[in-house]
PAGUVEX-63941 format. One record per residue (C-alpha): x, y, z; residue in one letter; residue number from 1. Coordinates in steps of 0.25 Angstrom, whole numbers, plus 5000, padded with zeros to 4 digits. Layout:
REM residues N
      x      y      z   aa     i
      X      Y      Z    A   NUM
...
END
This chain:
REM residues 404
      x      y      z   aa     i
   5068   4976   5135    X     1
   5054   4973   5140    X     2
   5049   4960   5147    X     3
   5043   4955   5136    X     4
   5052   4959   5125    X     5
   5062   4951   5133    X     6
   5053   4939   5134    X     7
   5051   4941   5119    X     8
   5067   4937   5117    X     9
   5063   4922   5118    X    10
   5053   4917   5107    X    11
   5050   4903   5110    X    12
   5037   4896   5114    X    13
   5040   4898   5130    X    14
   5045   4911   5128    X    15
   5031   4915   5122    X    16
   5024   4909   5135    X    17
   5032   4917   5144    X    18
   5031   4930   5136    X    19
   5015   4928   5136    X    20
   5018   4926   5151    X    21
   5027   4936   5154    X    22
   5020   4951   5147    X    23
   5005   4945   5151    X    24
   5007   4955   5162    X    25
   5013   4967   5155    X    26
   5001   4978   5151    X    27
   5003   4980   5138    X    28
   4987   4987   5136    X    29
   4987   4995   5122    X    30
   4986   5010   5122    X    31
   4972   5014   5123    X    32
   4965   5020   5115    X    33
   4964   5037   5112    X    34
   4949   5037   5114    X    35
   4942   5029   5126    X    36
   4939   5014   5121    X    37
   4925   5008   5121    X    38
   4923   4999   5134    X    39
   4919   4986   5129    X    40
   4906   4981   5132    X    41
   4901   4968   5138    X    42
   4898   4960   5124    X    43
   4890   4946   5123    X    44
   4902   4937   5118    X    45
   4898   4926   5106    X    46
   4908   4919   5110    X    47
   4920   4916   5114    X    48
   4936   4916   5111    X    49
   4947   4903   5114    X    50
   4960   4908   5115    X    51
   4970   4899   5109    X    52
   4984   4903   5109    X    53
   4991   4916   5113    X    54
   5007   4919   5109    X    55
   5015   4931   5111    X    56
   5021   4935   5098    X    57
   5030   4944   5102    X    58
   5035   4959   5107    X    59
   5027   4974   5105    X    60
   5027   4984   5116    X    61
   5015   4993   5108    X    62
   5005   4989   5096    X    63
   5015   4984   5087    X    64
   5009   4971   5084    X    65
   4997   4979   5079    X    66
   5004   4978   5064    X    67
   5010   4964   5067    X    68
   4997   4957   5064    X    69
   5000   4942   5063    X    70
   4996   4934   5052    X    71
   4992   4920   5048    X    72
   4997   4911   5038    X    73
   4993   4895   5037    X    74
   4995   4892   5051    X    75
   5004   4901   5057    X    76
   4999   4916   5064    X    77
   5012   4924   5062    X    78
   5014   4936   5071    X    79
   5025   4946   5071    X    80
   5030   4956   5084    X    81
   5036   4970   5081    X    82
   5050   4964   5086    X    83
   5052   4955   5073    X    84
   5045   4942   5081    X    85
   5037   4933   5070    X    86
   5031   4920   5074    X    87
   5023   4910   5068    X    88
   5013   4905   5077    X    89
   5003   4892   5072    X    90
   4991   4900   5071    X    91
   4982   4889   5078    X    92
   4991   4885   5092    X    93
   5000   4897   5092    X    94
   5012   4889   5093    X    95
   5024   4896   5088    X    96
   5028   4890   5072    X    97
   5042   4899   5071    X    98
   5046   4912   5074    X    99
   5056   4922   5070    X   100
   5061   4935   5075    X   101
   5065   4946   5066    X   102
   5070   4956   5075    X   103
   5063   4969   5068    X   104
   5053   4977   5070    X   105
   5039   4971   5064    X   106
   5028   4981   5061    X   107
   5021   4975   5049    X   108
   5015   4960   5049    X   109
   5013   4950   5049    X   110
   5009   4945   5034    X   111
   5010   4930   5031    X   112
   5004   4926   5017    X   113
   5012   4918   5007    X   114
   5021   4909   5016    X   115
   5028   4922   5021    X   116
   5027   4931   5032    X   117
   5031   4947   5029    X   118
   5034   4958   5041    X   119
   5036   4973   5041    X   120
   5047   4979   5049    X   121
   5048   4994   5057    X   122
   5062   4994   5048    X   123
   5054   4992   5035    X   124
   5058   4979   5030    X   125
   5049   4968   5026    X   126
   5052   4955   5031    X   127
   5047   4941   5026    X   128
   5045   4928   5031    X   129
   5043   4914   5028    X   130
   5030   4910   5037    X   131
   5035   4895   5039    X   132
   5046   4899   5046    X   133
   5048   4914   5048    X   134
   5061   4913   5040    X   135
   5063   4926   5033    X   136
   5061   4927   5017    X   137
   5066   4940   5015    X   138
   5066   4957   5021    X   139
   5065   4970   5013    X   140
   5067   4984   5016    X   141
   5055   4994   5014    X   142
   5054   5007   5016    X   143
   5048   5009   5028    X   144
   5043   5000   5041    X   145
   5032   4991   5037    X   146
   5017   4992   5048    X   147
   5008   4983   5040    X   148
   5007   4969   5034    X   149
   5013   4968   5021    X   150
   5003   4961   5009    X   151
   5006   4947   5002    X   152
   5002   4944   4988    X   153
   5006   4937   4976    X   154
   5020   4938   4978    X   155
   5022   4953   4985    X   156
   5023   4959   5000    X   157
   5017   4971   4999    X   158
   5022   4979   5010    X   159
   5017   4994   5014    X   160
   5027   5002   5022    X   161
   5023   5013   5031    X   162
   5029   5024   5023    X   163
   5020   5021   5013    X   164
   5025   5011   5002    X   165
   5020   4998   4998    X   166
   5030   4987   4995    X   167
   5028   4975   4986    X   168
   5040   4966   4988    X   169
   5042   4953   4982    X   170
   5037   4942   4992    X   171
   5048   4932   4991    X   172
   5059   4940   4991    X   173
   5055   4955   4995    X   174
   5061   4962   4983    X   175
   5050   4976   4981    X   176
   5042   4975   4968    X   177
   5037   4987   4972    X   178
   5033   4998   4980    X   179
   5022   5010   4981    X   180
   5026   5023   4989    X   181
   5015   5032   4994    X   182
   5017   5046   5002    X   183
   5013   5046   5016    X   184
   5004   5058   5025    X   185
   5014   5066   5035    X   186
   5005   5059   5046    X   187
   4999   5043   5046    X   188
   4996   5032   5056    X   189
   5005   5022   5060    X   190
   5002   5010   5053    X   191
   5000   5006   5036    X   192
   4990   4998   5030    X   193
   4997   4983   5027    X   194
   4993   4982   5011    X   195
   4984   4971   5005    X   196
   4989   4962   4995    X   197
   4980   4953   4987    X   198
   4978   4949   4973    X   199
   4989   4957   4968    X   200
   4984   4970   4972    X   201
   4991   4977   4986    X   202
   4982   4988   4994    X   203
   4988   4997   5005    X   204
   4982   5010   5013    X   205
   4991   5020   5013    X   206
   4992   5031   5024    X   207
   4986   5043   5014    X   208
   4973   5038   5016    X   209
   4975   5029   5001    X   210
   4974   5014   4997    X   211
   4981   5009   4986    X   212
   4980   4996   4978    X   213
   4992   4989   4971    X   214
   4998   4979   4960    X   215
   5005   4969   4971    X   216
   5014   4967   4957    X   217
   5020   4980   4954    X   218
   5013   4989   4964    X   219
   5006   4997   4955    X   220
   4995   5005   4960    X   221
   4982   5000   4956    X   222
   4972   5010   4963    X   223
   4973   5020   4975    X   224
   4960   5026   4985    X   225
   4961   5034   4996    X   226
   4954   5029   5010    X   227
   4954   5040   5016    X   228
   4957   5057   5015    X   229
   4968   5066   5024    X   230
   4958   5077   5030    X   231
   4964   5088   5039    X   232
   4974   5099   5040    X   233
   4985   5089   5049    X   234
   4993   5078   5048    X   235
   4984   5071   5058    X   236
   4972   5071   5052    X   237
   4977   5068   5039    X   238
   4980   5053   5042    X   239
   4974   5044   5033    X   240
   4980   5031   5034    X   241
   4974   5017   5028    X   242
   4981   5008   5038    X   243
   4969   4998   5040    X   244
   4974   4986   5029    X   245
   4965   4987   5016    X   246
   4955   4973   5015    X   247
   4953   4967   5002    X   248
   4939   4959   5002    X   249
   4935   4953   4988    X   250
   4938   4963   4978    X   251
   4936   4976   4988    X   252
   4947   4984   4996    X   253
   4943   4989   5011    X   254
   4952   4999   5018    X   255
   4949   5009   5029    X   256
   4958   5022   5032    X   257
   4962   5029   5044    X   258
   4950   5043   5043    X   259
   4945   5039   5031    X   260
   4935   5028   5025    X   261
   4935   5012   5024    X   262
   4932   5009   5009    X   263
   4930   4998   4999    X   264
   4938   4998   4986    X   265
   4938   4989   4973    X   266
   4950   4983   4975    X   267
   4952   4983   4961    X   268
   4952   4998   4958    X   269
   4951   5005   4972    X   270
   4937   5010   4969    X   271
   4929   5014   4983    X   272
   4918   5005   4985    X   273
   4914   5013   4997    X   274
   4920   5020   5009    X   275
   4916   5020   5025    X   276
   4922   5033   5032    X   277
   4929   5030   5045    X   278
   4944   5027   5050    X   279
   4951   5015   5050    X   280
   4965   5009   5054    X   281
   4960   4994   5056    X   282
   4960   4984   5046    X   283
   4946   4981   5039    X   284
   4939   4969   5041    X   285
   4931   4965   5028    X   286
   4923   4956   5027    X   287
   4908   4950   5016    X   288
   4899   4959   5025    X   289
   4908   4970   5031    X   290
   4920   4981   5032    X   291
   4924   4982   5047    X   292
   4932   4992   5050    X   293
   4938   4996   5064    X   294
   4939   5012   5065    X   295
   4948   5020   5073    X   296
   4940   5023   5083    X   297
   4937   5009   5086    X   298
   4924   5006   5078    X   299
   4920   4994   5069    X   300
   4913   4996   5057    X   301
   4908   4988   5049    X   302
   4905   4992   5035    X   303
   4898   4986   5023    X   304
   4908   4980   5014    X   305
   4901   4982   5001    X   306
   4896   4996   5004    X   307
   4904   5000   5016    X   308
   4892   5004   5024    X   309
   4893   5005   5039    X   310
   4887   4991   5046    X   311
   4889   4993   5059    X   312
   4898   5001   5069    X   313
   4905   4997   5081    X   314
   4909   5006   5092    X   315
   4910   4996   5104    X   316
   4926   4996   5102    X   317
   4928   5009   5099    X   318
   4941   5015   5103    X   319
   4948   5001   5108    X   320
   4960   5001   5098    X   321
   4952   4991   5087    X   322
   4960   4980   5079    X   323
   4955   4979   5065    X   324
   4944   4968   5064    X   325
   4947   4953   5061    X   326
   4936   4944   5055    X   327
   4930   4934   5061    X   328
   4918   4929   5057    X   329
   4904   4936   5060    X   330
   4912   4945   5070    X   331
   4924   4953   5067    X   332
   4937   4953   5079    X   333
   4942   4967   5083    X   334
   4952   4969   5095    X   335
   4957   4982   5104    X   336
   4966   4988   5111    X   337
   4963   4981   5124    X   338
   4965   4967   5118    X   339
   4950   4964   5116    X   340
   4945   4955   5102    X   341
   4930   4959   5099    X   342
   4920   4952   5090    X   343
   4910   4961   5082    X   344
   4899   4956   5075    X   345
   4899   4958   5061    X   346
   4886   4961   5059    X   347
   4883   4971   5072    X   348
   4898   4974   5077    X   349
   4895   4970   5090    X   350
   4904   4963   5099    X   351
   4901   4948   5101    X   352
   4914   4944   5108    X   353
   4928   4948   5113    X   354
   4940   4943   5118    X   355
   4952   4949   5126    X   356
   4967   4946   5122    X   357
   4976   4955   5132    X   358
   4976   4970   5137    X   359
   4986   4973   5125    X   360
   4976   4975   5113    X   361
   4973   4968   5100    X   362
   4982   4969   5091    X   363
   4978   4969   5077    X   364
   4965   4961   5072    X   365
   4964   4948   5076    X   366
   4966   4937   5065    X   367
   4955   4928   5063    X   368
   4955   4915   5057    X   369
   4945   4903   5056    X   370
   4949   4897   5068    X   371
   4957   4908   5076    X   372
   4957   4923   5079    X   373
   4971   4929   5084    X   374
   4973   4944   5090    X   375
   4987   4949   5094    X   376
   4989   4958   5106    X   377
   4997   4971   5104    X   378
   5006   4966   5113    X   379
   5011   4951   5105    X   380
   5001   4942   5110    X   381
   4993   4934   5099    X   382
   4979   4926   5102    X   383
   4974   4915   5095    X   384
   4958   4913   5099    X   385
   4951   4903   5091    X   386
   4941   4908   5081    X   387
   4926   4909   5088    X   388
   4921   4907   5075    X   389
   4928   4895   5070    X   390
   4918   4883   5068    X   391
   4925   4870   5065    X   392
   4918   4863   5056    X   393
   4913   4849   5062    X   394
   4912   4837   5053    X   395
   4900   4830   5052    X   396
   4907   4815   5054    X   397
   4892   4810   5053    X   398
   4892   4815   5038    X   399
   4902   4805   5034    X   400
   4901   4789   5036    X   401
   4915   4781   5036    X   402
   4922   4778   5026    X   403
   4918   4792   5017    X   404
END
C-alpha cells in the first residue's frame, strides 16, 4: 500500500491537512501528450484569481477522477474518489458537511439533482444517496460498469452502461421501467457519453457514431441521427464514438463525435440544423452567441450557434491535453495537462489570464458559479477560486431615508 493510500485510511479534518501535507512532494505529473504541446506564451493577464480553499478529496494513482466530476447541489460541492470516498464539502468555506465511504470502485459521477445523489460502480451497480446526509437510498445491478454521469428528470435515472444500454430506473426505489440495447463496433474508445434528461425527453451518444432521443417514460425511441461515419478498412480507423455529453440550449440539441462533425438538431424531431466537421471528445460549451468546442488536437473553436459557422480558432493550447470548456462570463475556462486554467476571450479566443493549480493536470472542466469557480486535479486535490467576475451588488443607502 502506498504512502498516501495509507494516509487516506483516516478521513477526518486533520487527517486531510496532513495528507495535503504529506503527497505535496510526490510527482504525480500526467502523461504527456503523443505530439509535442505548444509552449505557452507570456499573455497580459486582465486580472487576477483568489484562491480560497483547497481539500483533498481522496485516492487515484492515474486519471480516474477524470469521470468523477463533482457536482453542486444547494450548498454542498459533492465529489466522489474511485475508492468509494463521497463527501459533502460546503461549497463556499470547503468545510467538510459529512462523508461516507462505499468501498467500491466509482467510475461514473457525480450527479446531484432532486435531493439525491447517484454514482456508477466498475462492478455495474448504481448506487443512490440521499445528499443531506449521504445515507443510502437504494443500489441496482446493470449490466455493465457505468463511466458516465447518469441523468435526473421527472422521476427517472437514466443511466448508460458502457456496453451500450440505457437504463430508466425508477428514482425512488431503483426498480427498471426500462431499457434500450444497441450493438457496439469490434473497436471503441474508453469512455461513454453521460445521457441528457430534460423535459421528459433523455439523449445519449452512442459509440456507432449515432445520437438517439428517448421518451424518459417508457423509453421509446423518438428520433435517431448519426454524428459521424466508420471510414476505412481496420478496426482502428473505424472508431466513431460520441463520448462528448450532448447540450440542450432552448429547443436545440448540440453534440460533437470523435472523426466526424459537431451538429445542431431540433430537439423535437432530430432534424440537422447544420453540421461543422472536426473531432471531438470534450464536452461543448454553448452558449446565446457561440458553440465552443475543444478538438483533439487541442484547438478551440468557436462556432456560430444559429448557423454553425466557424468564428474563430485557437491553436495556442494545441496538444496540452484540454478539458472541455466551462463558462464564465465574456471568457470561457479550459485547463491542461500541466495543471494550468486559461481564459479565452469569447470574442477573439485569445488568452487574457491563467492560473496554475499543481504539476498533476486539470481534471475535468472547472465548475463555475456566480461567485466561485472549482477545478480538480487528476490526482484528488479540489480548488475553490473565487469568481473574478462576480460583482456584488452595492446598495445605494443614500436612496432610502429612515424609516422607509
Amino acid at each position: 500500500m502506498s504512502l498516501k493510500k495509507q494516509l487516506l485510511t483516516s478521513k477526518s479534518t486533520l487527517s486531510r491537512m496532513a495528507i495535503i501535507g504529506s503527497i505535496a512532494f510526490l510527482a504525480a505529473c500526467a502523461e504527456a501528450p503523443l505530439n509535442e504541446p505548444t509552449e505557452l506564451a507570456d499573455i497580459q493577464e486582465k486580472f487576477e484569481l483568489d484562491k480560497e480553499w483547497r481539500e483533498v478529496i481522496g485516492d487515484s494513482d492515474n486519471e480516474q477522477f477524470n469521470s468523477l466530476k463533482p457536482a453542486i447541489w444547494e450548498d454542498k460541492i459533492i465529489t466522489a474518489d474511485p475508492t468509494g470516498l463521497v463527501t459533502a464539502f460546503d461549497k463556499n468555506t470547503g468545510d467538510v458537511i459529512w462523508e461516507k465511504n462505499l468501498e467500491l470502485p466509482l467510475s461514473g459521477g457525480v450527479t446531484a439533482d432532486a435531493g439525491v445523489i447517484a454514482l456508477g460502480t466498475k462492478d455495474a451497480e448504481v448506487i443512490v444517496l440521499d445528499v443531506n446526509d449521504g445515507s443510502e437510498q437504494w443500489k441496482v445491478e446493470v449490466t455493465s460498469e457505468v463511466l458516465a454521469p447518469a441523468a435526473i428528470d421527472q422521476d427517472k435515472l437514466v443511466v448508460r452502461t458502457a456496453d451500450g444500454q440505457i437504463f430508466g430506473l425508477n428514482l425512488q426505489s431503483g426498480k427498471q421501467e426500462w431499457f434500450y440495447d444497441r450493438v457496439l463496433p469490434k473497436l471503441t474508445l474508453r469512455g461513454t457519453s453521460a445521457p441528457l434528461a430534460a423535459g421528459g425527453i433523455a439523449v445519449s451518444g452512442f459509440a456507432n457514431g449515432k445520437i438517439a432521443s428517448f421518451n424518459i417514460q417508457n423509453g421509446d425511441l423518438l428520433w435517431e441521427q448519426r454524428l459521424s461515419t466508420p471510414r476505412g478498412s481496420s478496426d482502428i480507423s473505424r472508431i466513431v464514438d460520441v463520448d462528448a455529453n450532448p447540450v440542450i440550449y432552448g429547443s436545440n440539441l448540440y453534440a460533437a463525435g470523435y472523426d466526424g462533425y459537431a451538429i445542431a438538431l431540433d430537439l423535437q424531431n432530430g432534424r440537422f440544423l447544420w453540421r461543422h466537421s472536426t473531432s471531438v471528445l470534450r464536452d461543448p460549451l454553448v452558449d446565446t452567441n457561440n458553440v465552443y468546442l475543444v478538438n483533439t488536437d487541442g484547438e478551440v473553436e468557436a462556432l456560430d450557434r444559429l448557423s454553425g459557422e466557424l468564428n474563430w480558432k485557437s491553436e495556442a493550447l494545441k496538444y496540452r491535453s484540454l478539458t472541455a470548456a466551462a463558462d464564465n462570463g465574456d471568457t470561457i475556462i479550459v485547463g491542461d495537462f500541466e495543471g494550468y486554467l486559461h481564459w479565452l476571450d469569447k470574442s477573439s479566443g485569445d488568452i487574457v489570464a491563467r492560473e496554475h493549480l499543481d504539476s498533476y493536470g486539470v481534471s475535468g472542466a472547472p465548475i463555475v458559479t456566480e461567485q466561485m469557480i472549482y477545478a480538480m486535479s487528476r490526482y484528488g486535490y479540489l480548488y475553490a477560486f473565487k469568481n473574478p467576475k462576480f460583482q456584488p451588488q452595492e446598495i445605494d443607502t443614500e436612496a432610502y431615508s429612515e424609516g422607509e
